[in-house]
C-alpha positions as a Markdown table, in Angstrom:
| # | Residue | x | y | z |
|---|---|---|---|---|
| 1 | Unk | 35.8 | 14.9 | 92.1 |
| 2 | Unk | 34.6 | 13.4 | 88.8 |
| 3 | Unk | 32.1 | 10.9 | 88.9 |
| 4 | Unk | 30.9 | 11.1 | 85.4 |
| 5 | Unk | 31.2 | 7.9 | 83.5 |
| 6 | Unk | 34.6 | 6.8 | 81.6 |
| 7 | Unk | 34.5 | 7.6 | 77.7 |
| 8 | Unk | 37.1 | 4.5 | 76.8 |
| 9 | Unk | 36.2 | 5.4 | 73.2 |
| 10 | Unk | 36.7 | 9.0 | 72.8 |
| 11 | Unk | 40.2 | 10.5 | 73.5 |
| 12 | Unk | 43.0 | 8.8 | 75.8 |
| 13 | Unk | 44.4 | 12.4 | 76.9 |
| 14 | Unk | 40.7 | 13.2 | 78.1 |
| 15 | Unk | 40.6 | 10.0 | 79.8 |
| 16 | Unk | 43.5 | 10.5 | 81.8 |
| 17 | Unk | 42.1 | 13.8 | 82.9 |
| 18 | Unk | 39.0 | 12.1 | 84.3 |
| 19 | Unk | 41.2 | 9.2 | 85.8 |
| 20 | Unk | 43.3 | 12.0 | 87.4 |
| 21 | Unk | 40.0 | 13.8 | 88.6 |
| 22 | Unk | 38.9 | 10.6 | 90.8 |
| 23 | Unk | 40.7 | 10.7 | 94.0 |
| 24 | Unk | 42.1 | 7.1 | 94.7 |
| 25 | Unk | 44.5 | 7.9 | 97.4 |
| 26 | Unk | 45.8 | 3.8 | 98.7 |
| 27 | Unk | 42.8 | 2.3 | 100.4 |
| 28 | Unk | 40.1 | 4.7 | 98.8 |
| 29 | Unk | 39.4 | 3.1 | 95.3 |
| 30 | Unk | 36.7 | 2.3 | 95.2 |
| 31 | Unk | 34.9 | 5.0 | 93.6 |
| 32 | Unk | 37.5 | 4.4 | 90.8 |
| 33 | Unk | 37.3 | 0.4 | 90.6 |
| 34 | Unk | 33.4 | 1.4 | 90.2 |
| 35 | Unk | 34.2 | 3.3 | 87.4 |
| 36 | Unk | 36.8 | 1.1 | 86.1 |
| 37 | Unk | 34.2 | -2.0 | 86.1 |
| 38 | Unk | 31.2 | 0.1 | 85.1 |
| 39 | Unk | 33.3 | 1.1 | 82.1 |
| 40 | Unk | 34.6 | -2.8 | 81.0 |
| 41 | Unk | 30.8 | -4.3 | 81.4 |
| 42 | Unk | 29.9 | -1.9 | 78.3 |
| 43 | Unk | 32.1 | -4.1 | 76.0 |
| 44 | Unk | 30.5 | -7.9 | 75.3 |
| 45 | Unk | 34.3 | -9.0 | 74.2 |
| 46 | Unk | 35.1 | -8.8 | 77.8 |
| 47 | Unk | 34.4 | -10.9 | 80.7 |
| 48 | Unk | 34.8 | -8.8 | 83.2 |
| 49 | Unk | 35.6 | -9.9 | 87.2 |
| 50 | Unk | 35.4 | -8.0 | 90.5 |
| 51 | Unk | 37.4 | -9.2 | 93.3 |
| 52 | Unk | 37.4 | -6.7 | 96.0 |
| 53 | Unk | 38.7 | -3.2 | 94.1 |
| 54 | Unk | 40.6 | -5.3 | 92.0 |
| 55 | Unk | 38.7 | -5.3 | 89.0 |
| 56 | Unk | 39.9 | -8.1 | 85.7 |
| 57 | Unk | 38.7 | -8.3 | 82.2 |
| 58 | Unk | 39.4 | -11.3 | 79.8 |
| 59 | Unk | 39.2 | -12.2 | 76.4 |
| 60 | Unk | 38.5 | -15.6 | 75.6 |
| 61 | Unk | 38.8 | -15.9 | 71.7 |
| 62 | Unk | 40.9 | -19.2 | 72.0 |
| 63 | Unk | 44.0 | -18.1 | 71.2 |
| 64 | Unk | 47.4 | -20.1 | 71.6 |
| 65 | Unk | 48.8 | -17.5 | 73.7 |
| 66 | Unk | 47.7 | -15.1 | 76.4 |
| 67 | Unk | 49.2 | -11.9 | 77.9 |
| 68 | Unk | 48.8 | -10.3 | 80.9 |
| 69 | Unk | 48.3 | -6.4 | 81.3 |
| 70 | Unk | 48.4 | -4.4 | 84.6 |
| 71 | Unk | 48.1 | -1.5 | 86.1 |
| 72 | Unk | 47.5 | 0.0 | 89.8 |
| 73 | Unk | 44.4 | 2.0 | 90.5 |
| 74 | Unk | 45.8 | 4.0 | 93.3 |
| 75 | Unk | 48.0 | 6.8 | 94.4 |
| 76 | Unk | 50.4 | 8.5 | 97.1 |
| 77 | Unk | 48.2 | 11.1 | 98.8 |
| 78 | Unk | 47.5 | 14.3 | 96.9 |
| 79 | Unk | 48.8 | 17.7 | 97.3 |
| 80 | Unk | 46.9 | 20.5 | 96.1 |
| 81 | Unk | 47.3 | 18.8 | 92.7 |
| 82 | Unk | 43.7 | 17.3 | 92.3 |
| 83 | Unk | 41.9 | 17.9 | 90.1 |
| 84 | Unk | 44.0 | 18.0 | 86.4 |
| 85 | Unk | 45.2 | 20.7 | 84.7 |
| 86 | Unk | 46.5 | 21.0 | 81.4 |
| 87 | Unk | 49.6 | 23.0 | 80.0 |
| 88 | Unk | 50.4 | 23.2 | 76.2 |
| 89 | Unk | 48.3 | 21.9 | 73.1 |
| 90 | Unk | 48.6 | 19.6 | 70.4 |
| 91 | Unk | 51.7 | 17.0 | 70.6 |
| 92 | Unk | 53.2 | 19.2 | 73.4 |
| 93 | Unk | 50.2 | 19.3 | 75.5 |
| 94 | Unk | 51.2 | 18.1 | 79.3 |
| 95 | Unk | 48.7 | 16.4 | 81.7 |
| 96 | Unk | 49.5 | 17.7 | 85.2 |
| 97 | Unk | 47.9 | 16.1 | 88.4 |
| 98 | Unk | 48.5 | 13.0 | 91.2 |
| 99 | Unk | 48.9 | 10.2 | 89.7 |
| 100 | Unk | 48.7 | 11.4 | 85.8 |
| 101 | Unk | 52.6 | 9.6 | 86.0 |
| 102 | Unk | 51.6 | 6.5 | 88.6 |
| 103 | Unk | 50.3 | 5.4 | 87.0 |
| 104 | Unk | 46.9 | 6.4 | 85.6 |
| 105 | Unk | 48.0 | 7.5 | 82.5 |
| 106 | Unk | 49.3 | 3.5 | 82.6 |
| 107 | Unk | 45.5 | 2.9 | 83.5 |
| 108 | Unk | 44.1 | 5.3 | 80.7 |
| 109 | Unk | 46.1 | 3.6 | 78.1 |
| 110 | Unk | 44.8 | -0.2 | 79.4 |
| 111 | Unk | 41.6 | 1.0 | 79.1 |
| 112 | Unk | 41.2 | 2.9 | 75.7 |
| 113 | Unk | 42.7 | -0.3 | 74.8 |
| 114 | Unk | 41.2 | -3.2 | 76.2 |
| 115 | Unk | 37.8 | -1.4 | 74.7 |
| 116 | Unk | 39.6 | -1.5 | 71.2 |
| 117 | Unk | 41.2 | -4.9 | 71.1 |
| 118 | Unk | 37.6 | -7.2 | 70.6 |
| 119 | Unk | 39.8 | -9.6 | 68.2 |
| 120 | Unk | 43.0 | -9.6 | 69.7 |
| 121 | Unk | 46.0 | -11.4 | 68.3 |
| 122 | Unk | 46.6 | -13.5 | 71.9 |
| 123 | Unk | 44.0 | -13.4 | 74.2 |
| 124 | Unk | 44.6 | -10.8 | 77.3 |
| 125 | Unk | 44.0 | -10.4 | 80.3 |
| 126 | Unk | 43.8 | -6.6 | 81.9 |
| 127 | Unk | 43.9 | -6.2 | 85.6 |
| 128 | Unk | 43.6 | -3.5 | 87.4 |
| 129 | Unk | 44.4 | -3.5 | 91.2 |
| 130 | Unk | 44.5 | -1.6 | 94.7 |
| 131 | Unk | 47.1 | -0.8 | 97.4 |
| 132 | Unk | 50.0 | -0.3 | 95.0 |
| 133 | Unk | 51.2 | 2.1 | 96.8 |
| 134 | Unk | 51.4 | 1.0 | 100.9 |
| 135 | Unk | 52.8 | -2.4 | 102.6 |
| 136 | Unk | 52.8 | -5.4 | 100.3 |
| 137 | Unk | 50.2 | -7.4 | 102.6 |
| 138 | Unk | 47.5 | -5.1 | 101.1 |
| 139 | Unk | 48.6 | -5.1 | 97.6 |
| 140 | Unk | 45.9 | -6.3 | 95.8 |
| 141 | Unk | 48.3 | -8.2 | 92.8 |
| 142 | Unk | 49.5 | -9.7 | 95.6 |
| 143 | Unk | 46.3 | -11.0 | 97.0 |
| 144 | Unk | 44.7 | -12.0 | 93.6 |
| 145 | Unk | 48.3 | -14.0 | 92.8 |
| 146 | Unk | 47.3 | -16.0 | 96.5 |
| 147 | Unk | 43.4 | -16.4 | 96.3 |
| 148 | Unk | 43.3 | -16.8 | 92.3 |
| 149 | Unk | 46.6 | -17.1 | 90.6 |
| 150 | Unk | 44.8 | -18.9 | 87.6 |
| 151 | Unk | 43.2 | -15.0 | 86.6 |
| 152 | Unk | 48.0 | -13.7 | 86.7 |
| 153 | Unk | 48.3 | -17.0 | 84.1 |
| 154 | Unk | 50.1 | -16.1 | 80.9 |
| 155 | Unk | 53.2 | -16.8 | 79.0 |
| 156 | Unk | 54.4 | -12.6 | 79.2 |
| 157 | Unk | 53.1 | -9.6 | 81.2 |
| 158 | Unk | 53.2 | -5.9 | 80.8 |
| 159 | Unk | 53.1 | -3.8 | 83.7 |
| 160 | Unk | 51.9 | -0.3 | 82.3 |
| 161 | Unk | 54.1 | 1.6 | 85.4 |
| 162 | Unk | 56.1 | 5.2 | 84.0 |
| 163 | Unk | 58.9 | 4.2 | 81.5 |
| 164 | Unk | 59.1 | 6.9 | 79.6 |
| 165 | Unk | 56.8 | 5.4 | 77.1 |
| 166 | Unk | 59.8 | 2.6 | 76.1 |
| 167 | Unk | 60.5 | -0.8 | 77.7 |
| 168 | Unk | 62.3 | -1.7 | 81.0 |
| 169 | Unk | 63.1 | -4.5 | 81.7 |
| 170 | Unk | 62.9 | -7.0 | 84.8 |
| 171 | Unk | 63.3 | -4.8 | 88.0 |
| 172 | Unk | 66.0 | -4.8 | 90.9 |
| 173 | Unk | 65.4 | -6.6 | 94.2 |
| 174 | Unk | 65.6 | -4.4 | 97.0 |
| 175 | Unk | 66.6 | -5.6 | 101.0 |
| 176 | Unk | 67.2 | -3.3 | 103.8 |
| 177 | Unk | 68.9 | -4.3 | 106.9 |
| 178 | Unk | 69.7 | -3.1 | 110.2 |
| 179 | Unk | 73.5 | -2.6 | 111.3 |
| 180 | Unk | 73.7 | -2.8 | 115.6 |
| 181 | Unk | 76.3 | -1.7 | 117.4 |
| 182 | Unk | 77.0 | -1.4 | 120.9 |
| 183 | Unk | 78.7 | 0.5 | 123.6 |
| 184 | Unk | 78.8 | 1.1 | 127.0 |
| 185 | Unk | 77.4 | 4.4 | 128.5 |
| 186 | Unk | 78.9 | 6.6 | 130.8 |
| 187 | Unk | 77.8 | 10.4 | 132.0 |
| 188 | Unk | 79.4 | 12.4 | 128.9 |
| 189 | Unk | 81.8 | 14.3 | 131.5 |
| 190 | Unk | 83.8 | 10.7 | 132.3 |
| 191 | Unk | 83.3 | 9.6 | 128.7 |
| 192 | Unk | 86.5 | 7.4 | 129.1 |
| 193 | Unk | 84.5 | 5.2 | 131.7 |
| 194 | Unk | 82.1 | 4.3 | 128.5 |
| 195 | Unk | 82.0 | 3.1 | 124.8 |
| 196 | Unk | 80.4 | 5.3 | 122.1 |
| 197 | Unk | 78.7 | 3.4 | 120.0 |
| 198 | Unk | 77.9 | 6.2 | 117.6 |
| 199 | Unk | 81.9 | 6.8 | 116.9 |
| 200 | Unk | 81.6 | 2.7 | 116.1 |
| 201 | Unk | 79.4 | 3.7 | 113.0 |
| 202 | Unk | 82.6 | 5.1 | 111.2 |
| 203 | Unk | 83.7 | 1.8 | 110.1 |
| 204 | Unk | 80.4 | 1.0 | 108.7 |
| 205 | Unk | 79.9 | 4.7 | 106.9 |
| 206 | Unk | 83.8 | 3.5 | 105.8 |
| 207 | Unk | 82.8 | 0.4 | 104.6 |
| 208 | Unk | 79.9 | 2.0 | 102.2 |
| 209 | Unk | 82.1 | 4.9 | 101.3 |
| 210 | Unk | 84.6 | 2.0 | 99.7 |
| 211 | Unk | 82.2 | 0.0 | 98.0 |
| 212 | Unk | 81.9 | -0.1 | 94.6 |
| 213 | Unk | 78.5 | -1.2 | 92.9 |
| 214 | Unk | 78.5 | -3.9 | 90.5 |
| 215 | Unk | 77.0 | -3.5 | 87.2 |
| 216 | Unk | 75.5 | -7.3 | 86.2 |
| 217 | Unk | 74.6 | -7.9 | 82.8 |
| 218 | Unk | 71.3 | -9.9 | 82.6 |
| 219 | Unk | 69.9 | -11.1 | 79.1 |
| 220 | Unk | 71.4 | -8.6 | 77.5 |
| 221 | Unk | 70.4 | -5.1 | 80.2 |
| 222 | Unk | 73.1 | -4.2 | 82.5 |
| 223 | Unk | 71.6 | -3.2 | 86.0 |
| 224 | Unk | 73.6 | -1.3 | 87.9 |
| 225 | Unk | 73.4 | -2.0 | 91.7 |
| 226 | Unk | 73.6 | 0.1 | 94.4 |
| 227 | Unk | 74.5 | 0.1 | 98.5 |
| 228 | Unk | 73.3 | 3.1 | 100.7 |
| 229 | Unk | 73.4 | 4.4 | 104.2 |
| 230 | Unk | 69.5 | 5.3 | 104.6 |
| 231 | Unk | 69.2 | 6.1 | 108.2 |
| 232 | Unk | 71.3 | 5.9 | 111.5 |
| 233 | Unk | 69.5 | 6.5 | 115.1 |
| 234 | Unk | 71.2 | 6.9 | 118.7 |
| 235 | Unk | 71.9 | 8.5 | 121.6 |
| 236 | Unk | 69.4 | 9.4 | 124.4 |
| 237 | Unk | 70.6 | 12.5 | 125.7 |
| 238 | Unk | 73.2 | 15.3 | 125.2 |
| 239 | Unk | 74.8 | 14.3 | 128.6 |
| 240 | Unk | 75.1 | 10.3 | 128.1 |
| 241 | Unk | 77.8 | 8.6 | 125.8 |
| 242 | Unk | 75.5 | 6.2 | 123.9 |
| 243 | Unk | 75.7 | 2.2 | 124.2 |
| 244 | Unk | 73.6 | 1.8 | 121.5 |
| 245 | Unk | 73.6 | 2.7 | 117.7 |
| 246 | Unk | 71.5 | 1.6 | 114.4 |
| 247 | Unk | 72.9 | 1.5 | 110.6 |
| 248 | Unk | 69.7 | 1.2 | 108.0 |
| 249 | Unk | 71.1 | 0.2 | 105.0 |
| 250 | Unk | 69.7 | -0.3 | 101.3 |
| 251 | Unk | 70.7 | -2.6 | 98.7 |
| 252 | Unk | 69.7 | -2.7 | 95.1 |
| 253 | Unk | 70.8 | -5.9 | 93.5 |
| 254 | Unk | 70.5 | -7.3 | 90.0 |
| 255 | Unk | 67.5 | -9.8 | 89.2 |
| 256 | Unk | 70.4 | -12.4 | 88.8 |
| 257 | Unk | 70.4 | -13.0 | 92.7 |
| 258 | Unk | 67.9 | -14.2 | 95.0 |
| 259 | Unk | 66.7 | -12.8 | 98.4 |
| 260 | Unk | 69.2 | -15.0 | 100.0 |
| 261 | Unk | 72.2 | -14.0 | 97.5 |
| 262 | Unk | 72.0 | -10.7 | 98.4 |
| 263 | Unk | 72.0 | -11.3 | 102.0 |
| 264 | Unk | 75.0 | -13.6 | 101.7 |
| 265 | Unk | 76.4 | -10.5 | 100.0 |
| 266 | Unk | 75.6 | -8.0 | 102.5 |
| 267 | Unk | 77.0 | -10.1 | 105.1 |
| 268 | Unk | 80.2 | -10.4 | 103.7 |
| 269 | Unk | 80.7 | -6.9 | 103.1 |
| 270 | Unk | 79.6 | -5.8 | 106.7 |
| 271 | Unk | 81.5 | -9.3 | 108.3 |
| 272 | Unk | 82.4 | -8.9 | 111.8 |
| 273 | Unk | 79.4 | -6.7 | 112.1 |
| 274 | Unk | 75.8 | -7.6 | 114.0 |
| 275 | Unk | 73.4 | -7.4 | 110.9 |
| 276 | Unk | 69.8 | -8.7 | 110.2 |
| 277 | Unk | 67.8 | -8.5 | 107.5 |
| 278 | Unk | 64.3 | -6.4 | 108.0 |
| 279 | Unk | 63.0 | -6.4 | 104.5 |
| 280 | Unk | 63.3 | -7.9 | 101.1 |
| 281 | Unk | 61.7 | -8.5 | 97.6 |
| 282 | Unk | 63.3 | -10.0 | 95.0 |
| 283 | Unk | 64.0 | -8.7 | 91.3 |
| 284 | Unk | 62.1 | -9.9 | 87.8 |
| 285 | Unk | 64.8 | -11.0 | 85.3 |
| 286 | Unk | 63.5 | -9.5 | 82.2 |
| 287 | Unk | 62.4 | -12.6 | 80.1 |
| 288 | Unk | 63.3 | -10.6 | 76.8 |
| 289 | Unk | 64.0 | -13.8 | 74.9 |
| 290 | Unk | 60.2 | -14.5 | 74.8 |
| 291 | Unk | 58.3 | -14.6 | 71.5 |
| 292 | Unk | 56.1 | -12.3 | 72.6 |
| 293 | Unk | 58.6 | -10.3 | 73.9 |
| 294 | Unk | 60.5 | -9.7 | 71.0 |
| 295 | Unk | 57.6 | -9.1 | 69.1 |
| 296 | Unk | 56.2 | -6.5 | 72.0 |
| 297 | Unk | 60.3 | -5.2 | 71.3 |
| 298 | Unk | 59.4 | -4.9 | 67.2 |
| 299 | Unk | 55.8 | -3.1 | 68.1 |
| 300 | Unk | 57.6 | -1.1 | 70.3 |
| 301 | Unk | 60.3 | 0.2 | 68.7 |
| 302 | Unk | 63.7 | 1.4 | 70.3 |
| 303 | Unk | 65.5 | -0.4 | 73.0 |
| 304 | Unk | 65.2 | -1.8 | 76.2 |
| 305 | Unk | 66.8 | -0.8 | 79.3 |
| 306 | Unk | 67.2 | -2.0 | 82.5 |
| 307 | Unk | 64.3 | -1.1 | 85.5 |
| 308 | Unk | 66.3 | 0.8 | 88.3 |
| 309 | Unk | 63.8 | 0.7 | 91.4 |
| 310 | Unk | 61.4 | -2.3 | 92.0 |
| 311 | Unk | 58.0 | -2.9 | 90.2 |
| 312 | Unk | 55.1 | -5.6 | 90.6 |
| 313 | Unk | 57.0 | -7.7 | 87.3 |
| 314 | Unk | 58.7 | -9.2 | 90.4 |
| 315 | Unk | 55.3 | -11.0 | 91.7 |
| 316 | Unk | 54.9 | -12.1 | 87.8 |
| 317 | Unk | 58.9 | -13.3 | 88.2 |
| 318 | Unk | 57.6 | -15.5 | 91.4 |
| 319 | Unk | 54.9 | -17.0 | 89.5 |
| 320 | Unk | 57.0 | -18.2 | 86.1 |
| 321 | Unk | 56.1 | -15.9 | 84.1 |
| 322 | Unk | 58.3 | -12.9 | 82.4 |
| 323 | Unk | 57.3 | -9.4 | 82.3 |
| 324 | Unk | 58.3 | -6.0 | 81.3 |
| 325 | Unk | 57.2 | -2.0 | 82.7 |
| 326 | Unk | 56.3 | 0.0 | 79.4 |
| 327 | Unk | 53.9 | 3.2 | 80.5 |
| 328 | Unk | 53.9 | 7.0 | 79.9 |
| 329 | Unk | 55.4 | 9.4 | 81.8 |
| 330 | Unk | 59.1 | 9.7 | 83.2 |
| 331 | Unk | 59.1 | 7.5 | 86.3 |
| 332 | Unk | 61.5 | 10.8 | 88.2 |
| 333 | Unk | 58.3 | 12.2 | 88.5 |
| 334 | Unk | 56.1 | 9.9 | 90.4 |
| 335 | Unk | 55.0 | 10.8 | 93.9 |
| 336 | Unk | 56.1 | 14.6 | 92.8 |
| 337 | Unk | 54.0 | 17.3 | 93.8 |
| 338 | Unk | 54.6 | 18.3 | 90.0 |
| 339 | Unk | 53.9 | 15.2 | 88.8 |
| 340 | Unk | 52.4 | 15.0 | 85.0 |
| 341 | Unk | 52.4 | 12.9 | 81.6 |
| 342 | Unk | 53.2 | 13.7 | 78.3 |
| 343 | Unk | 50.1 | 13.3 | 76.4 |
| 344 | Unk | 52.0 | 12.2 | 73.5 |
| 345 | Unk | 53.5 | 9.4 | 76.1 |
| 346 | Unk | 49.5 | 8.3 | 76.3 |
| 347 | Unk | 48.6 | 8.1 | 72.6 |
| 348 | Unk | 52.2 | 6.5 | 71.9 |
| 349 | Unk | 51.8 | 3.6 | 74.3 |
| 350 | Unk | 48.2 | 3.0 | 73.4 |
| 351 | Unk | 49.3 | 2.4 | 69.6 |
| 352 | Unk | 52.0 | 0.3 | 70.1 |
| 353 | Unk | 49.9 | -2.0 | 72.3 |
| 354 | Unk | 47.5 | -1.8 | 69.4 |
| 355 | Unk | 49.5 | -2.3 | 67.5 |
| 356 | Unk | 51.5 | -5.5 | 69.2 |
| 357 | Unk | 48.0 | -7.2 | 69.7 |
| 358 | Unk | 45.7 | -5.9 | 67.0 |
């Protein structure tokens, strides 16, 4: 693996390669954070902080206004697709490897940038963090947004994830819950002396099979939401009618509800049912009627669309301040074991963020 030191200055395509080249597999960046810091401290414009493998670096040119810029140093563990390969050349050239989609071609764009801007428009601040990718105790946004929030302050933030080099905006919230039900069991040869509990999962399958998502309309995006069956467990053995059976279901709601609207809505499509929540983050509304965002939307170009899925915007939702995903790469491909990024994707982001802040 690459341990040759980043070129922010020299080609963003090339950079990606070396990003791709650096193993940082959830809870192994630290050769990369190295790197990434290494890299940053070459630039006097920068203050540049290390906070664990989280690694920030700040303007300070007193400007009225300040935006936040962030991307996640890790990946989903790699399959035979380390280190990059290219396919293609010129404008169609295609960057192929772990993590060349999420999101280091997100990272290789906040880089060849941040070494660009030295006279930015609004201050910035560029963060680049650890444990994207696993439980969300160990994310390190997370843990810089607890131990120093003031380093997250800003009026706007990008989060450079895979959007197809174009602006989504907000995220979904996203709960899953656990539908019980119970039986009575009873030797599978006198199966009238018991209750199946797994036959009692047909109303609930029903129940989903009716639904019909809603599609909300928030400043301006329509999100369309989503209720799903993701897993059903019971039964102990071929001979025993089972008393016991488990419904995991997953809901997608619009960043118009909170964690405890979309329980209230669960609840009321599965009353009569023994339900309890086992996990739940909410959305980012998408703040589009920001200053900065509508003149990140003029930079830009093109329209903005609505994030299906959930993205760290909703930790910048939680702390007041609005944020949007804008990164290369089609976000169908992350954790792929094809996964890649347009180069053009790269060199397209990386001018419109020059071109937003220059």
């Amino acid at each position: 693996m690459s341990a040759t030191p980043l070129d922010l200055d020299g080609d963003v395509v090339d950079l990606l390669a070396q990003l791709i080249d650096v193993e940082s597999v959830s809870g192994n960046e630290t050769a990369i954070a190295d790197l990434v810091e290494e890299a940053l401290r070459r630039y006097p414009h920068l203050e540049v902080i290390r906070d664990g493998n989280v690694v920030v670096a700040r303007t300070d040119r007193g400007r009225a206004d300040r935006i936040v810029i962030a991307g996640h140093l890790d990946t989903v563990p790699i399959a035979s697709n380390v280190p990059s390969w290219r396919t293609g050349d010129g404008e169609a050239t295609i960057i192929w490897g772990r993590g060349s989609c999420d999101m280091k071609g997100g990272v290789a764009v906040q880089l060849a940038a941040a070494a660009r801007l030295a006279e930015p428009s609004r201050d910035i601040t560029w963060i680049f963090y650890d444990n994207e990718e696993v439980e969300a105790e160990r994310n390190g946004l997370g843990r810089l947004s607890r131990e120093r929030p003031e380093l997250l302050a800003g009026s706007f933030a990008v989060l450079c994830e895979p959007s197809n080099a174009g602006i989504e905006g907000g995220c979904q919230g996203t709960m899953r819950a656990e539908i019980r039900l119970s039986g009575v069991a009873a030797h599978s040869a006198r199966a009238w002396k018991g209750h199946n509990a797994i036959h009692d999962a047909a109303a609930v399958l029903q129940r989903l099979s009716d639904y019909r998502p809603a599609e909300v309309e928030v400043e301006g995006l329509v999100y369309r939401e989503g209720l799903n069956a993701v897993a059903i467990s019971g039964g102990i053995a071929g001979n025993v009618i089972p008393d016991r059976c488990t419904v995991v279901v997953n809901y997608r709601f619009a960043p118009n509800k909170d964690a405890r609207a979309a329980e209230a809505h669960l609840r009321e499509v599965f009353a009569g049912f023994d339900l309890s929540v086992t996990d739940a983050s909410a959305g980012a509304r998408p703040g589009l009627d920001q200053p900065a965002a509508a003149e990140f939307l003029a930079a830009v170009g093109g329209t903005a669309k609505p994030k299906f899925g959930w993205t760290d915007v909703a930790l910048f939702s939680t702390l007041g301040v609005p944020a949007v995903n804008f990164g290369p790469g089609d976000p169908s491909k992350a954790h792929a074991d094809d996964e890649f990024c347009p180069a053009a994707d790269v060199v397209a982001c990386r001018d419109a963020l020059l071109r937003w802040l220059g």
